[in-house]
VOPAGU-2260 file (C-alpha; in pm, 1 decimal, decimal comma):
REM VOPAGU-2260
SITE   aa  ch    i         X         Y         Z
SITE  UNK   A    0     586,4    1288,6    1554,4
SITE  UNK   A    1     345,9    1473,6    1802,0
SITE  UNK   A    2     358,2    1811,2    1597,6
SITE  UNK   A    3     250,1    1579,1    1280,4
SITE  UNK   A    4      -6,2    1414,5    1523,0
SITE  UNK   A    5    -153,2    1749,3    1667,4
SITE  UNK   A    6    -199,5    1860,4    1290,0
SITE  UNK   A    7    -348,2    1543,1    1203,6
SITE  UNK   A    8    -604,2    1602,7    1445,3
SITE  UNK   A    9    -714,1    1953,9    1379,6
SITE  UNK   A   10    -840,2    1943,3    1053,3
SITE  UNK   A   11    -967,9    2233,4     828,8
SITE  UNK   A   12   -1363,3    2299,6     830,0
SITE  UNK   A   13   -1385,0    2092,7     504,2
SITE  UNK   A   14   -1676,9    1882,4     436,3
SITE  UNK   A   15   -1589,0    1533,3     457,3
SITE  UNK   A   16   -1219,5    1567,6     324,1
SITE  UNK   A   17   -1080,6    1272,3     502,9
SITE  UNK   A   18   -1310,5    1054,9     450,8
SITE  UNK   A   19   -1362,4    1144,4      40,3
SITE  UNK   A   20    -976,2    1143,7      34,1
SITE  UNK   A   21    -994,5     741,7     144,3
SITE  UNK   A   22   -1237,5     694,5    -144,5
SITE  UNK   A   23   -1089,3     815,1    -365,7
SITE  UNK   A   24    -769,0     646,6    -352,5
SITE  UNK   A   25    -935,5     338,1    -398,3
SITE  UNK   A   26   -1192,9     482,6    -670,1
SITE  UNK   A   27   -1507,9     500,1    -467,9
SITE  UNK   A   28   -1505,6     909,4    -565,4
SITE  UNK   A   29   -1380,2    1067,3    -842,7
SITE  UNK   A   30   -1207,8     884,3   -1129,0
SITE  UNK   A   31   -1377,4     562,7   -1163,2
SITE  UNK   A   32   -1055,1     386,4   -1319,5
SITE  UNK   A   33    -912,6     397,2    -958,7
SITE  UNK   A   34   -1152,3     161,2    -937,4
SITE  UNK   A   35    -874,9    -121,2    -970,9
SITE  UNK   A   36    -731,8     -52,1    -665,4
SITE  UNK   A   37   -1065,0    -126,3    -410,6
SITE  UNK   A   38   -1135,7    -432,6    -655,5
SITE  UNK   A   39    -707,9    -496,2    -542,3
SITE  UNK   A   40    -820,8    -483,1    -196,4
SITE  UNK   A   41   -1108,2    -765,6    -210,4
SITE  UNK   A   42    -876,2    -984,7    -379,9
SITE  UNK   A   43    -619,8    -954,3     -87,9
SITE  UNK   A   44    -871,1   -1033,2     133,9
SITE  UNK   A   45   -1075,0   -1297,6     -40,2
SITE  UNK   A   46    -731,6   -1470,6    -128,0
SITE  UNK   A   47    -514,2   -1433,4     177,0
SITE  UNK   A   48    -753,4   -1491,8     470,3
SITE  UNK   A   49   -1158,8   -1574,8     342,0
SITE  UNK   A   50   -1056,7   -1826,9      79,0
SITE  UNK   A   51    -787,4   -1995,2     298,8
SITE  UNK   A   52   -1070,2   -1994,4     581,1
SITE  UNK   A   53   -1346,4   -2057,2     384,7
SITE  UNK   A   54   -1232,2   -2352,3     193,0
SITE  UNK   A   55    -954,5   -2483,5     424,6
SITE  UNK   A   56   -1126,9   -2417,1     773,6
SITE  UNK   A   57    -889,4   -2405,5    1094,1
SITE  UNK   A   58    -669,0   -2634,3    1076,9
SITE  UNK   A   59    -728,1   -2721,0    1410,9
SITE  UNK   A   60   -1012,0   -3017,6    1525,0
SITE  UNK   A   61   -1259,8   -2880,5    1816,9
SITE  UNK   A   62   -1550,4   -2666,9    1838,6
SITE  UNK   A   63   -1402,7   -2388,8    2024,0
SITE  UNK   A   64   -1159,2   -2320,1    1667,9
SITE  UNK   A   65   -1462,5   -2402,9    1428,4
SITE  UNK   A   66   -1657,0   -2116,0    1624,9
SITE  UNK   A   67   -1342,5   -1879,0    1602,6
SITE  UNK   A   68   -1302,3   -1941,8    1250,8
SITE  UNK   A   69   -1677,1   -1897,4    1136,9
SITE  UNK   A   70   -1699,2   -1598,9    1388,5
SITE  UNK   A   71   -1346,5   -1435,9    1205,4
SITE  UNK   A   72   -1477,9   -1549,1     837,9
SITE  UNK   A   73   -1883,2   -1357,0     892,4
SITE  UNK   A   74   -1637,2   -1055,7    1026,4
SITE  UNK   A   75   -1401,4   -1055,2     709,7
SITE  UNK   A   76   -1685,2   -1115,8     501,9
SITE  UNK   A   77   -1919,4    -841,7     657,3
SITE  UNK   A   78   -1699,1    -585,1     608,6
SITE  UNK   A   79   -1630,3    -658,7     240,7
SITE  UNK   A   80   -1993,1    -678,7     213,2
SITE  UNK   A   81   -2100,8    -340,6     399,0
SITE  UNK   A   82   -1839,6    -147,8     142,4
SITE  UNK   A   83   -1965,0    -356,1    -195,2
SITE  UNK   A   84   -2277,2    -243,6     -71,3
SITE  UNK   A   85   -2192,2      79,6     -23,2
SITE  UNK   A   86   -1988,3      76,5    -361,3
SITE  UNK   A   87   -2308,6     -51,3    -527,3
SITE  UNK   A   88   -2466,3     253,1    -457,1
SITE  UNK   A   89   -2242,2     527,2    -517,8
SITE  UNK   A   90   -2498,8     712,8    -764,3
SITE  UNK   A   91   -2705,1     806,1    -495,6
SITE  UNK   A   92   -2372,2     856,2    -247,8
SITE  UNK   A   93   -2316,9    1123,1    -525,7
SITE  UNK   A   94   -2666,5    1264,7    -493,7
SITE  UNK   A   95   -2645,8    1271,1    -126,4
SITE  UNK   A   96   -2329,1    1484,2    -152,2
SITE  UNK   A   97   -2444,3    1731,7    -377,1
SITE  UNK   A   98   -2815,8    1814,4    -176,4
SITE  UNK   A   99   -2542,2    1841,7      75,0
SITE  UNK   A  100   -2316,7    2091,7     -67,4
SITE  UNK   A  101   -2650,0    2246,4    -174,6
SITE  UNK   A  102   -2777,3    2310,9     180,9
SITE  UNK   A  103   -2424,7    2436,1     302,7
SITE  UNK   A  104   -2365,9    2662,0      37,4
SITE  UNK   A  105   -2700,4    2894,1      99,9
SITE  UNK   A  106   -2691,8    3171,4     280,1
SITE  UNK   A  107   -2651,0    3114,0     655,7
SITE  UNK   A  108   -2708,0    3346,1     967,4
SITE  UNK   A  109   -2297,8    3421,1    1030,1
SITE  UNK   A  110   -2380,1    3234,2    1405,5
SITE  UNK   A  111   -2511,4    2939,7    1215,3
SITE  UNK   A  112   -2245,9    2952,2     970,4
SITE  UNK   A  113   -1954,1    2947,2    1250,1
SITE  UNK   A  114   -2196,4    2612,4    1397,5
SITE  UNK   A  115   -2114,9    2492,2    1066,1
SITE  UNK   A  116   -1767,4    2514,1    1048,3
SITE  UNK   A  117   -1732,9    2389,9    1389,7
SITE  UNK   A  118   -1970,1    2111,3    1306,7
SITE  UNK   A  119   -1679,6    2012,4    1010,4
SITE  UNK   A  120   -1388,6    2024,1    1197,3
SITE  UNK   A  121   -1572,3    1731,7    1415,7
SITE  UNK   A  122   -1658,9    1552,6    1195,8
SITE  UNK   A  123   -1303,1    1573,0    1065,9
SITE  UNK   A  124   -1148,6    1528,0    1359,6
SITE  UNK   A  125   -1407,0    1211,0    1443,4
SITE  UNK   A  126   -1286,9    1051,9    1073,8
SITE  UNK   A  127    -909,9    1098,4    1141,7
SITE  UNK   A  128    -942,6     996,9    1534,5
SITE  UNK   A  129   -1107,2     721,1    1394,0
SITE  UNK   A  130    -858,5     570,9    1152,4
SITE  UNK   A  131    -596,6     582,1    1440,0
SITE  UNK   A  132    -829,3     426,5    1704,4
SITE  UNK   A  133    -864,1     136,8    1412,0
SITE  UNK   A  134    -471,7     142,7    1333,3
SITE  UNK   A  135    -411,2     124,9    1714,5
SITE  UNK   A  136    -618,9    -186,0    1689,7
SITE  UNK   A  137    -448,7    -326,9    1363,2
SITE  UNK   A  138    -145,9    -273,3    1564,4
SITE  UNK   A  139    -207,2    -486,7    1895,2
SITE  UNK   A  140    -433,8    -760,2    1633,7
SITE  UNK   A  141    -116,3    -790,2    1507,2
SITE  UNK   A  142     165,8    -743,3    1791,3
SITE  UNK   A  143       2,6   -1002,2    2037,6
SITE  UNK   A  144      92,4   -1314,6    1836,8
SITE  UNK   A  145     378,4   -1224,5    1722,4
SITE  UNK   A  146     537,1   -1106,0    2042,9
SITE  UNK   A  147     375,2   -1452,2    2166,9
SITE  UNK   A  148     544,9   -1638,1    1978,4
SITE  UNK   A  149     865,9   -1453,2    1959,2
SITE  UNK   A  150     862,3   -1566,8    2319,9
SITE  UNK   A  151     792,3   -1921,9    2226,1
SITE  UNK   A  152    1119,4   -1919,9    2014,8
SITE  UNK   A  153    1350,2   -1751,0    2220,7
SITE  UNK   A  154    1252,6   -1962,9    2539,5
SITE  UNK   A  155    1134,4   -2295,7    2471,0
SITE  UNK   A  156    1322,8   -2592,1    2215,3
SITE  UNK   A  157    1106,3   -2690,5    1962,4
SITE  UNK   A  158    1000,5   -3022,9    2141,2
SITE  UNK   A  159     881,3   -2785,3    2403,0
SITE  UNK   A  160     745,5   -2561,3    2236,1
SITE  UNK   A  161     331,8   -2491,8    2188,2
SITE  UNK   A  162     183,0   -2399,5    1886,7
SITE  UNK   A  163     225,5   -2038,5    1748,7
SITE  UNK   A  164     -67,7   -1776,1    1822,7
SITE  UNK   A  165    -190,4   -1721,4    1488,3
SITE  UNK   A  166    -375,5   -1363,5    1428,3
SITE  UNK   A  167    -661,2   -1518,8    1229,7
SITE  UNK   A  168    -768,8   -1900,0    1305,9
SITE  UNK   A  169    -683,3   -2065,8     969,0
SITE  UNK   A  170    -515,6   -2347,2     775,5
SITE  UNK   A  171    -262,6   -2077,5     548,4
SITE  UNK   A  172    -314,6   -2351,5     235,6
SITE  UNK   A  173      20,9   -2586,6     264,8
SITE  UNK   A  174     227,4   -2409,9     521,0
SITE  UNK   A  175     297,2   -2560,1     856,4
SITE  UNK   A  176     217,9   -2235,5    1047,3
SITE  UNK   A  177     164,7   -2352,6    1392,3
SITE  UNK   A  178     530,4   -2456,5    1435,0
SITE  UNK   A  179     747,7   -2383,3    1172,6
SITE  UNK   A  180     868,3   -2003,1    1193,5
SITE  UNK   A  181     979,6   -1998,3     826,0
SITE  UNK   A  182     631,8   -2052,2     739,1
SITE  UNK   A  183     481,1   -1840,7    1004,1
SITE  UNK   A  184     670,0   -1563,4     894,1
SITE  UNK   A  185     559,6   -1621,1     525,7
SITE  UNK   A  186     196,0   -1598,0     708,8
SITE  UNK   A  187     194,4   -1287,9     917,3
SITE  UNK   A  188     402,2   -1092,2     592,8
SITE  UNK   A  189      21,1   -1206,8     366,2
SITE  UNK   A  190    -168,4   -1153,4     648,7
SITE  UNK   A  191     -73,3    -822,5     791,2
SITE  UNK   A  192    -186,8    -718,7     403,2
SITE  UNK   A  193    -498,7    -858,3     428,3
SITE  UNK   A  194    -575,1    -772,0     789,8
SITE  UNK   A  195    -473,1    -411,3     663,3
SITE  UNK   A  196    -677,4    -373,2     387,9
SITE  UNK   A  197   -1002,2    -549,4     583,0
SITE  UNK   A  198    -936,4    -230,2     857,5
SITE  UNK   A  199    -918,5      27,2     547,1
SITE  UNK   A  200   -1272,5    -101,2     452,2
SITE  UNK   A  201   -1341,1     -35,1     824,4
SITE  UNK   A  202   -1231,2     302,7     848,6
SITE  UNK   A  203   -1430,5     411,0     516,8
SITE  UNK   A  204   -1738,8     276,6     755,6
SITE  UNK   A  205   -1617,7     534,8    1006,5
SITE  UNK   A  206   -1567,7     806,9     806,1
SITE  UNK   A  207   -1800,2     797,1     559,2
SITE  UNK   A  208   -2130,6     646,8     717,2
SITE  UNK   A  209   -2087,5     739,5    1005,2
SITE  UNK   A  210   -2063,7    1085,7     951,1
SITE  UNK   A  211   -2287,3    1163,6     677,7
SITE  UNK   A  212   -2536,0    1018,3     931,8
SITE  UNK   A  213   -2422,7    1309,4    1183,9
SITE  UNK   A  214   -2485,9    1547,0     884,3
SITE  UNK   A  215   -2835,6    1445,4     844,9
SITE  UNK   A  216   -2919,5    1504,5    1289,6
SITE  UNK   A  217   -2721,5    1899,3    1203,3
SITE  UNK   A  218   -2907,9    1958,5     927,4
SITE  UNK   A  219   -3270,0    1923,9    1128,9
SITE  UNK   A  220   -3097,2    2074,5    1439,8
SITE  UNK   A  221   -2997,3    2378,9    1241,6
SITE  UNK   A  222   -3345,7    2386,4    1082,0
SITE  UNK   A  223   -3495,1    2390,2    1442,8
SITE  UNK   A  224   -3273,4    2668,8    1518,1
SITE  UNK   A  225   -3352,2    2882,8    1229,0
SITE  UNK   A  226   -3727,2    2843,3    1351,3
SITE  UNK   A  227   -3681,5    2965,1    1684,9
SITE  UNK   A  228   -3454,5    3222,7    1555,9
SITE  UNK   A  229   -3717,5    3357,3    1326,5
SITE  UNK   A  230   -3952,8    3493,4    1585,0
SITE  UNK   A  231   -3684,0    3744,9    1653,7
SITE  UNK   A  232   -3729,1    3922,6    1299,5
SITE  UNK   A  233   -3927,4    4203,2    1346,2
SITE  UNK   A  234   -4004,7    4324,0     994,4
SITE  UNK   A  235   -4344,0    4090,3     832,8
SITE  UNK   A  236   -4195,1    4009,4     508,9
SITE  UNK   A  237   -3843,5    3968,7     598,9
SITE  UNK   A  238   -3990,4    3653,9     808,5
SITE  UNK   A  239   -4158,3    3558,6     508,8
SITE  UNK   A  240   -3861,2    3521,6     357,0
SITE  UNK   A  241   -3709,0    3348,9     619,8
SITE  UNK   A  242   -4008,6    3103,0     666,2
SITE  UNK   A  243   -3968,9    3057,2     229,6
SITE  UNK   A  244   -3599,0    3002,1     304,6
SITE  UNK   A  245   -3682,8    2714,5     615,4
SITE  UNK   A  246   -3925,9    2506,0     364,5
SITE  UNK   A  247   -3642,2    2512,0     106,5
SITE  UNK   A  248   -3386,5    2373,8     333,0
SITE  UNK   A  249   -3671,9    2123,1     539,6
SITE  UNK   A  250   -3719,7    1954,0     151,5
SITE  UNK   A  251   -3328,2    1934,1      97,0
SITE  UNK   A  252   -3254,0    1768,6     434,1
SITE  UNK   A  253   -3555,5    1569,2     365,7
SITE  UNK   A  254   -3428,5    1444,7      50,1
SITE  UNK   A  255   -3097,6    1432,6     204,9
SITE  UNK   A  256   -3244,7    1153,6     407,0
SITE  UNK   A  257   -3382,8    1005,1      97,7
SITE  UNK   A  258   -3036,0     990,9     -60,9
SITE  UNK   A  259   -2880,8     833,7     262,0
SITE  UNK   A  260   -3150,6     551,0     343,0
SITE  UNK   A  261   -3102,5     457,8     -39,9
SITE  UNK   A  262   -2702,2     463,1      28,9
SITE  UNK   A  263   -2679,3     280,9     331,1
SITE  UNK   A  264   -2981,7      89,8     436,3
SITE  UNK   A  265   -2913,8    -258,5     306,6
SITE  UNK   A  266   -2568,1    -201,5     491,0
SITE  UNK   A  267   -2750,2    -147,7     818,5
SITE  UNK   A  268   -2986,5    -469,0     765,3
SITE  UNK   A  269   -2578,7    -666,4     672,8
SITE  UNK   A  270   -2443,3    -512,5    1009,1
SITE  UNK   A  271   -2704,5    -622,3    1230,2
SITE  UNK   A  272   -2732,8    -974,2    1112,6
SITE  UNK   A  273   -2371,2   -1037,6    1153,3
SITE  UNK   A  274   -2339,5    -854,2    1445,6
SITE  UNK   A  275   -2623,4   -1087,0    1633,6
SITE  UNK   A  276   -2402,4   -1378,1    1509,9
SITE  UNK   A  277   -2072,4   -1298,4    1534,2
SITE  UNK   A  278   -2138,6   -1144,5    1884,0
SITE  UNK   A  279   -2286,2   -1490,1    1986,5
SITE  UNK   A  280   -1994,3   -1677,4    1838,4
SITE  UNK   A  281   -1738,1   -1454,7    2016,7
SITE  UNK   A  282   -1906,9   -1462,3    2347,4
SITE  UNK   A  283   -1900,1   -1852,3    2348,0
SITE  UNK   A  284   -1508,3   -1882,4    2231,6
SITE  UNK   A  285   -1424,3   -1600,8    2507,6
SITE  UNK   A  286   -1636,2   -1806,1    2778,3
SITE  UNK   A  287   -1453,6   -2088,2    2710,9
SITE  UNK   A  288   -1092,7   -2037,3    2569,1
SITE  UNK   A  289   -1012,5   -1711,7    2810,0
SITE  UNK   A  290    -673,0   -1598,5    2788,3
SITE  UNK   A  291    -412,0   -1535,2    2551,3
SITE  UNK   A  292    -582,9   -1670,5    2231,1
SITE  UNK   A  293    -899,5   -1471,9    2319,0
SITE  UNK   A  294    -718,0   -1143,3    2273,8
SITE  UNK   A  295    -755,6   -1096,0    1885,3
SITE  UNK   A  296   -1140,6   -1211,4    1948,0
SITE  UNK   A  297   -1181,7    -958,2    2198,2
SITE  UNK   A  298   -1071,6    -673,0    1950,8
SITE  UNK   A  299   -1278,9    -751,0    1713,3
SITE  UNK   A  300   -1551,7    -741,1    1953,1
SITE  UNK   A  301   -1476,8    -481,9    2031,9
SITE  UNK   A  302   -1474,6    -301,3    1691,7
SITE  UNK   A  303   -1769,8    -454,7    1616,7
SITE  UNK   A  304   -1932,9    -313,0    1977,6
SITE  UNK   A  305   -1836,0      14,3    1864,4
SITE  UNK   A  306   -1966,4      28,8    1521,4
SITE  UNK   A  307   -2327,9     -99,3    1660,8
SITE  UNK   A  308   -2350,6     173,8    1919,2
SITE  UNK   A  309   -2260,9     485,4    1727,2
SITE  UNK   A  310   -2501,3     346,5    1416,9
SITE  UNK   A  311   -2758,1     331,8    1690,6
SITE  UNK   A  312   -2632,3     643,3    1850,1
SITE  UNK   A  313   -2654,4     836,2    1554,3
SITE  UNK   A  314   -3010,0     688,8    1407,0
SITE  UNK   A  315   -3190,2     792,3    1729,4
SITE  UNK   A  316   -3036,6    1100,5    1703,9
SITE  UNK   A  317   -3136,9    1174,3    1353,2
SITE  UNK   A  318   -3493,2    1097,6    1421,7
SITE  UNK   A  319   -3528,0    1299,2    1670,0
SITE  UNK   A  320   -3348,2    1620,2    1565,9
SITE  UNK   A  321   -3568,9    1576,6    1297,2
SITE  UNK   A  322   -3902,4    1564,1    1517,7
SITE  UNK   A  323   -3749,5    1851,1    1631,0
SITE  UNK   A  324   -3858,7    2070,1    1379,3
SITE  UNK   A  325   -4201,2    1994,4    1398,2
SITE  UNK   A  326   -4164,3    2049,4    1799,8
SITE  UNK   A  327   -3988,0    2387,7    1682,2
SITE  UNK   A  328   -4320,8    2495,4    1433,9
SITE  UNK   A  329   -4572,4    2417,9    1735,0
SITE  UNK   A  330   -4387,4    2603,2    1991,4
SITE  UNK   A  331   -4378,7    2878,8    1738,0
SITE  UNK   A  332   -4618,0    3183,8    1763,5
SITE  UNK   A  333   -4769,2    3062,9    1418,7
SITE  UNK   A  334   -5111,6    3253,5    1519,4
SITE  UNK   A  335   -4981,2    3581,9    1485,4
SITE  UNK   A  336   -4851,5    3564,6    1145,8
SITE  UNK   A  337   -5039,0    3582,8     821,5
SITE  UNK   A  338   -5230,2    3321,2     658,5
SITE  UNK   A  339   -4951,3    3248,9     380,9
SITE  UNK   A  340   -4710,7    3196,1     653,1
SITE  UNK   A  341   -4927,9    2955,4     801,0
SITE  UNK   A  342   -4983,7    2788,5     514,8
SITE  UNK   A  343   -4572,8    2771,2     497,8
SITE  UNK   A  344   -4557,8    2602,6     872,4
SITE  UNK   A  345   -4823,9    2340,1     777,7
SITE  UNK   A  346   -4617,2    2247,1     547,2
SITE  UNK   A  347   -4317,4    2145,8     733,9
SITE  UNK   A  348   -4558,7    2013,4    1023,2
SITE  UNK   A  349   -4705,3    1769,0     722,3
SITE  UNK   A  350   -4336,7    1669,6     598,0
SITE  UNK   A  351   -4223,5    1610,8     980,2
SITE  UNK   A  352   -4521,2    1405,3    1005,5
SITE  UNK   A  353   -4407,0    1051,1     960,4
SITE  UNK   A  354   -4081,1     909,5    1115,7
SITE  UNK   A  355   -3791,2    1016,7     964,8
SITE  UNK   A  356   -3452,8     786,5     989,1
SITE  UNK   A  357   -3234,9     512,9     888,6
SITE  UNK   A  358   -3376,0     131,4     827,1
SITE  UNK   A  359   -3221,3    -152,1     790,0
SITE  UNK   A  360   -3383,8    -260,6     427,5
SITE  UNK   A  361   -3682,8    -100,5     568,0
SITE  UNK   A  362   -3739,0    -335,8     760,3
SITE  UNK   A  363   -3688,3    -147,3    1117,5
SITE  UNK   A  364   -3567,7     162,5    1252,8
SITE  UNK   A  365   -3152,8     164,8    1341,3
SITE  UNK   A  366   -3163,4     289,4    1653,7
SITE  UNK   A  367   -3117,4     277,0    2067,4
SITE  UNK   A  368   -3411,1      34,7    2098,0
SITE  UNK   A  369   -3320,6    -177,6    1854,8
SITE  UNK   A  370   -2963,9    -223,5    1956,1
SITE  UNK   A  371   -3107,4    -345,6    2291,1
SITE  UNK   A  372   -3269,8    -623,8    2089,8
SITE  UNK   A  373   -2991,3    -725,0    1869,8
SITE  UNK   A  374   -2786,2    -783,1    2237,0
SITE  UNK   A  375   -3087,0    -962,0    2389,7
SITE  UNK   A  376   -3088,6   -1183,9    2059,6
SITE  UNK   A  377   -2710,7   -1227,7    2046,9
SITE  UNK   A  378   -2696,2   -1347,5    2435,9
SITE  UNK   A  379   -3003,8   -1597,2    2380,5
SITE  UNK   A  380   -2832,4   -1774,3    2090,5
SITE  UNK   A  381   -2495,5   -1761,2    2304,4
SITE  UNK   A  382   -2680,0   -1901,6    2577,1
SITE  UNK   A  383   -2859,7   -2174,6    2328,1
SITE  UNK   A  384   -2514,7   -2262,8    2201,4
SITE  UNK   A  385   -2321,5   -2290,1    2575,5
SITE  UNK   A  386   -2602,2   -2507,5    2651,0
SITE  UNK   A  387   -2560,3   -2742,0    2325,0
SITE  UNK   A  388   -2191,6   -2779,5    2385,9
């Protein structure tokens, strides 16, 4: 197992291969008649846990379960959402893939091009550490309430006995779930699909946004480097071509930013709104039902936690790695080359002008700052709600 493990984790340097391999078995790359298989995955989830929730509710009277199950259903449904989204816009996915093939197929300084390779292995080693942090999580979403109520059955008659921990707060259509184990088991067996194909939509988040946001921050950084790199030339019209070389790549990772705002800002604008409610809905069940039945909240807190910070993470980053390069032309000793070479540097200054980054539906920058505000908004509607009930 840990030899198979160790592999795992120490990919080759191949751009993006774990995370293309996920779309493509479900027909987000490549052959589009693989397509069935994602549109197979919605309809586990829409059938087995958002319709039952949706149209049935909880099963259970009380506020505390209707704010579990709403808080559950926006977190089904916002994944589904992100990766339709994401789906919807696979043309310019494909364009953002080939300016970045482009870019990493030119003709790199060979310290640069071991950065590179480096730079791949990360990111595949982020993508596959990734899909096992979220399997590890699949696992104890899934473990708790059943070992629960293994425990229930083995120790307690059925007069005694409490209701069953279910992993998702819902009324499973006709089945008695809550305290008939025939049923129950009929439950988790539907469920555990569901749950697992909701958690392979989060993983493609992981490995796919995720990191083709990282790509955009190397791309200026190695830009930046180039720059500072090129005042060691000492021949005049090798930095010329150098300089002719930097403007080429500045436009391609520009438009490589292009390609990526198009691909995923309307599922930045989906993330934050659900996270600002969902995080309010959780923090009120957890204040108020801590213990046990809290634990499958928690986690998906938690996922949700994560996904907010490194989208936040990795927007500030991008913008300024790509400030960078302007910072790179000004520290520059632009005033002892020629005139067409400063005409070259203006250039970039000119592109590097404006903010560069991800929006959410360009509405506002993803980044540290405004993660600070969707927490501040989250605990004010928590606090608005605890006060209410």
């Amino acid at each position: 197992m840990w030899p198979r493990l160790r592999k795992f984790l120490a990919p080759e340097p191949e751009l993006l291969s774990f995370g293309l391999q996920m779309l493509r078995f479900v027909g987000l790359w490549g052959d589009r008649r693989r397509i069935v298989r994602y549109l197979l995955v919605l309809l586990s989830e829409l059938m087995f846990l958002i319709g039952p929730k949706a149209l049935l509710g909880s099963g259970k009277e009380g506020i505390d379960s209707t704010v579990r199950n709403i808080a559950e259903l926006i977190f089904l449904v916002e994944v589904c959402i992100s990766i339709g989204i994401f789906a919807s816009r696979r043309t310019s996915f494909e364009r953002l893939m080939a300016v970045l093939e482009e870019i990493l197929r030119r003709k790199w300084p060979q310290d640069l091009q071991d950065e590179i390779d480096r730079f791949h292995r990360r990111m595949e080693f982020f993508a596959r550490a990734y899909a096992l942090y979220i399997g590890f999580l699949v696992v104890l979403f899934c473990c708790v309430p059943v070992g629960s109520t293994l425990v229930k059955l083995v120790r307690f008659d059925e007069s005694e006995r409490s209701d069953f921990m279910l992993v998702v707060e819902l009324q499973f259509f006709w089945f008695d779930i809550r305290r008939n184990a025939f049923h129950y088991a009929i439950y988790m067996m539907f469920c555990l699909v569901a749950v697992s194909c909701s958690a392979y939509q989060s993983v493609l988040k992981g490995s796919i946004i995720v990191v083709v946001t990282q790509y955009g921050s190397k791309l200026f950084e190695l830009i930046s480097k180039r720059i500072e790199a090129m005042a060691k030339i000492p021949k005049q019209t090798d930095r010329d071509r150098e300089l002719r070389e930097i403007v080429k790549l500045h436009s391609l990772a520009m438009e490589y930013v292009h390609h990526l705002e198009s691909t995923i800002s309307f599922v930045m604008i989906n993330q934050i709104m659900n996270c600002i409610l969902i995080w309010c809905l959780m923090m009120f069940y957890v204040s108020t039902n801590f213990g046990p039945n809290a634990a499958n909240v928690m986690l998906l807190f938690l996922v949700l936690m994560g996904e907010m910070v490194v989208y936040c993470l990795n927007g500030t980053a991008l913008s300024e790695r790509a400030a960078g390069v302007s910072h790179a032309i000004y520290h520059y000793p632009w005033y002892t080359e020629s005139v067409q070479m400063q005409k070259h540097m203006q250039l970039i200054i000119q592109r590097a002008q404006g903010p560069t980054g991800v929006t959410a539906a360009k509405f506002y920058y993803v980044n540290i700052e405004r993660l600070g505000m969707v927490i501040q908004a989250s605990y004010s509607y928590y606090l608005i709600l605890k006060k209410r009930f």
